[in-house]
MIDREN-220767 format. One record per residue (C-alpha): residue number from 0; residue in one letter; x, y, z. Coordinates in steps of 0.2 Angstrom, whole numbers. Example, Ala and Ser with C-alpha at 12.3 -4.5 7.8 and 13.67 -1.06 7.14 Angstrom:
BEGIN
atom seq: 0 | type: A | x: 62 | y: -22 | z: 39
atom seq: 1 | type: S | x: 68 | y: -5 | z: 36
// end
This chain:
BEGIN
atom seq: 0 | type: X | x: 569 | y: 625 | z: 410
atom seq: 1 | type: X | x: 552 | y: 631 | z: 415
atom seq: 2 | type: X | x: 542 | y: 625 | z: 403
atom seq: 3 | type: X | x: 550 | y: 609 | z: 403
atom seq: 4 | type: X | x: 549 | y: 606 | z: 423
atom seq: 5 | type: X | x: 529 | y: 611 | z: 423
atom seq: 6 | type: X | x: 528 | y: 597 | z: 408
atom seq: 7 | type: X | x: 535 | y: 587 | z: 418
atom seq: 8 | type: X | x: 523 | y: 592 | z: 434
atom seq: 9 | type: X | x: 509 | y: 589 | z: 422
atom seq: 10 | type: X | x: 514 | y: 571 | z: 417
atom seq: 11 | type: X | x: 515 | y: 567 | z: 435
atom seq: 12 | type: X | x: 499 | y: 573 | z: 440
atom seq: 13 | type: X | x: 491 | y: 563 | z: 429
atom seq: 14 | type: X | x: 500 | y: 548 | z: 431
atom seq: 15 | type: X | x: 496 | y: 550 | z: 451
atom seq: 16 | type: X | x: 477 | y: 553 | z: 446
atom seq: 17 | type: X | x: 477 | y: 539 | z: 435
atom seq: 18 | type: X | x: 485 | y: 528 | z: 446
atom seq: 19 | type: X | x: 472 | y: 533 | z: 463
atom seq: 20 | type: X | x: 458 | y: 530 | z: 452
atom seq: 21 | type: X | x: 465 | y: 510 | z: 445
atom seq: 22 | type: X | x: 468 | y: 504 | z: 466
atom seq: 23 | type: X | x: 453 | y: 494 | z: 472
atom seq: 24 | type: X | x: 443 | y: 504 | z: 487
atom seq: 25 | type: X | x: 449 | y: 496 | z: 502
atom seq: 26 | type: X | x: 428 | y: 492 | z: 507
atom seq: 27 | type: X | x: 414 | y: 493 | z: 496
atom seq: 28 | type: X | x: 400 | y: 497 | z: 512
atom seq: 29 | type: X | x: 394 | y: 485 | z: 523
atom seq: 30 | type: X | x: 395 | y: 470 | z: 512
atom seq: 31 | type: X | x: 413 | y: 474 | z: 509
atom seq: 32 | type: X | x: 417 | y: 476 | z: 529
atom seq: 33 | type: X | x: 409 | y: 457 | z: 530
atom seq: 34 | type: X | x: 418 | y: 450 | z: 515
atom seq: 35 | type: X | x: 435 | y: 458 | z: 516
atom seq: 36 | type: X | x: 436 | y: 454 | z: 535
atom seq: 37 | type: X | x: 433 | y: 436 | z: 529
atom seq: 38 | type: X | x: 443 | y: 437 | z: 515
atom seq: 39 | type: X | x: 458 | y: 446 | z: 525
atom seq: 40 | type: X | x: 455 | y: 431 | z: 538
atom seq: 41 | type: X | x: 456 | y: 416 | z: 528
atom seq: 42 | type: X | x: 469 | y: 424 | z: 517
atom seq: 43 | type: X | x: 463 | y: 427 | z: 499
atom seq: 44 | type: X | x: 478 | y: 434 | z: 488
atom seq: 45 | type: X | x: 469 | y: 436 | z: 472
atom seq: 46 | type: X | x: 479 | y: 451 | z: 460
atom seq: 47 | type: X | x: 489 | y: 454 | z: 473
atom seq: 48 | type: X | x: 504 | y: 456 | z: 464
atom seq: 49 | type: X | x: 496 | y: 473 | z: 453
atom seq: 50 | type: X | x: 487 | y: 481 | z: 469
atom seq: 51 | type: X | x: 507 | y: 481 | z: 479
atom seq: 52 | type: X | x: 513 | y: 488 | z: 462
atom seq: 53 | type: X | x: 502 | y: 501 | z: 462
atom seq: 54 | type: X | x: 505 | y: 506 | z: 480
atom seq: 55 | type: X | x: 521 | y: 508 | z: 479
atom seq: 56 | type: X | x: 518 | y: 519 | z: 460
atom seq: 57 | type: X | x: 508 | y: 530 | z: 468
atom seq: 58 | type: X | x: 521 | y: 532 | z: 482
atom seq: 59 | type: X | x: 534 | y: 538 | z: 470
atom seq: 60 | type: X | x: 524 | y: 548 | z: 458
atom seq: 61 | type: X | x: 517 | y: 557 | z: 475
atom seq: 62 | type: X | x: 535 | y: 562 | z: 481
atom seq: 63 | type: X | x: 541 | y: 566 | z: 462
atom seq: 64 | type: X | x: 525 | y: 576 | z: 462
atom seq: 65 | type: X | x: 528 | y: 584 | z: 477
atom seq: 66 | type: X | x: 547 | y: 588 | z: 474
atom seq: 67 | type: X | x: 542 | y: 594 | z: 456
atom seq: 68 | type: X | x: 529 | y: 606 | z: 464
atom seq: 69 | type: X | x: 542 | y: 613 | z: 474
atom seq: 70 | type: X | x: 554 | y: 614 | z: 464
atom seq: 71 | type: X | x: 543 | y: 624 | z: 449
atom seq: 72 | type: X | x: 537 | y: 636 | z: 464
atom seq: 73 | type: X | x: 556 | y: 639 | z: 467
atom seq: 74 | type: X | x: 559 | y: 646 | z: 446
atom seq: 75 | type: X | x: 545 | y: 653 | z: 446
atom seq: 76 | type: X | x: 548 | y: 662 | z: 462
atom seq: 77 | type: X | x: 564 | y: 670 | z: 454
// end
C-alpha cells in the first residue's frame, strides 16, 4: 500500500509540475504590464477556454497532492 500511494504521490507531482510550467505568465515585464492592461481592457478572450482548464487542473492536482503527501507521511509514520 506504500509503495503504491508514493506512485501515486509521484504521478501527481509531476502532473502539478507539468501543469505550472504549460499556464501563460500572467505579465511578460514592462511590455506585458502595457499590453495585458489593454488587453484585459478592451476584453481579448483568445485560448481562454485551455488557460481556465488549466487553472482549475492545477487546483485539483495541488489538493490530491497535498492530501497524498499527508497521507504517505501518515503509513510511513507507523
Amino acid at each position: 500500500m506504500e509503495i503504491f500511494l508514493k506512485i501515486v504521490l509521484v504521478i501527481f507531482s509531476v502532473g502539478l509540475i507539468a501543469v505550472v510550467l504549460l499556464q501563460k505568465g500572467k505579465s511578460a515585464g514592462l511590455s506585458g504590464a502595457i499590453t495585458g492592461g489593454a488587453e484585459h481592457l478592451f476584453g481579448k478572450q483568445k485560448a481562454r477556454g485551455l488557460d481556465l482548464f488549466l487553472q482549475r487542473l492545477t487546483v485539483v492536482l495541488a489538493i490530491g497532492f497535498f492530501i497524498l503527501a499527508l497521507v504517505v507521511s501518515y503509513f510511513v509514520k507507523q
